[in-house]
C-alpha positions as CSV (number, residue, x, y, z in Angstrom):
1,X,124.6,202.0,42.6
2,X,124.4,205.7,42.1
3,X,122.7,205.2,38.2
4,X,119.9,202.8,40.0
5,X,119.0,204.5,42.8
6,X,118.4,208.0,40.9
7,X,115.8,205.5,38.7
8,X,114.4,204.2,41.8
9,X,113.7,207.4,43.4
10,X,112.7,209.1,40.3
11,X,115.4,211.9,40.6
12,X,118.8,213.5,39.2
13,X,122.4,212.3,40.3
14,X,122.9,215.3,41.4
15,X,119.8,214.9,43.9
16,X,121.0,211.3,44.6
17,X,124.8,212.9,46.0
18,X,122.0,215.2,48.2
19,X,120.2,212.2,49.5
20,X,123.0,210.3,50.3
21,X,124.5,213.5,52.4
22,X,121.3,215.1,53.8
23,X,118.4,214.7,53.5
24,X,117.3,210.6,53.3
25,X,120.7,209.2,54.3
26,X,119.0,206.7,56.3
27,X,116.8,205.4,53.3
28,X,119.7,205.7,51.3
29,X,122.3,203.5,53.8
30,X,118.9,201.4,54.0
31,X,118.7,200.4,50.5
32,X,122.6,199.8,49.8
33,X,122.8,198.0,52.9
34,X,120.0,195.4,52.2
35,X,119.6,194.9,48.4
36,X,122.3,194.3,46.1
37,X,122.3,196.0,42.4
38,X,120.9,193.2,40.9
39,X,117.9,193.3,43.2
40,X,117.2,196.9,42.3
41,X,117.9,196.0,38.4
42,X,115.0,193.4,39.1
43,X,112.3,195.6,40.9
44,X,112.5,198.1,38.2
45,X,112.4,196.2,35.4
46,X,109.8,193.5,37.2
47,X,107.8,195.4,39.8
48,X,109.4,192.4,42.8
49,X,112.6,190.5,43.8
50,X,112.0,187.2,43.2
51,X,114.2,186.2,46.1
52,X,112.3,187.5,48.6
53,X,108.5,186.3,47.2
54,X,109.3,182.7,48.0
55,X,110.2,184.1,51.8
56,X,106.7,185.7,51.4
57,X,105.0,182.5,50.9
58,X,106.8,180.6,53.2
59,X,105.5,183.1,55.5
60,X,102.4,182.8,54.9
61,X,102.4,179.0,54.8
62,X,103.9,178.9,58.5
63,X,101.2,181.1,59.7
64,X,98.3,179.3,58.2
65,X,99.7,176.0,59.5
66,X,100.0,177.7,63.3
67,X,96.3,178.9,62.8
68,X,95.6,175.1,62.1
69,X,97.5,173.7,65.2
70,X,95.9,176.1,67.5
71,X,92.8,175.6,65.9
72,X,92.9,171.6,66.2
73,X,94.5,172.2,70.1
74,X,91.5,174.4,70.8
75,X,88.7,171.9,69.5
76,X,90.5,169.4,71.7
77,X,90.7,171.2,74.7
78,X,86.8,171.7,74.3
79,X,86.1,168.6,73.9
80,X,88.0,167.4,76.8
81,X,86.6,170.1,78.7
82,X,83.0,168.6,77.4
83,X,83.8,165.0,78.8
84,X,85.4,166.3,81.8
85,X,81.5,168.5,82.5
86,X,83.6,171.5,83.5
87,X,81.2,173.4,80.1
88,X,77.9,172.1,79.0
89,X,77.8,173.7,75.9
């Protein structure tokens, strides 16, 4: 892990047995703890982990669906609200 996090941060092994003791152990214990090699191997080489970009769209899918419920709740609580008189507008 030692070879792929000195390319990810840009710096030495020597600076990487720093890191890991000092100064960004938390990033460090972050990263080891949360990605495995072959993750790291693909952002470098790719720019993304293709693992995790369908979880970005799925994301994104459940929101905009929410956004539609709410919206089509809303428009039906206004128009009940409409029929009821309780607006006018």
């Amino acid at each position: 892990m030692r070879e792929i996090m000195s390319r990810l941060c840009n710096i030495s092994d020597k600076s990487y047995y720093v890191w890991r003791k000092k100064s960004h152990i938390k990033l460090i214990m972050l990263i080891e703890k949360y990605f495995t090699k072959k993750d790291l191997e693909e952002f470098l080489s790719t720019g993304k982990i293709s693992k995790y970009e369908g979880i970005k769209q799925g994301t994104q899918d459940l929101i905009l669906s929410e956004v539609q419920n709410n919206s089509k709740m809303l428009s039906e609580l206004l128009e009940a609200l409409k029929t009821s008189g309780e607006i006018t507008k």
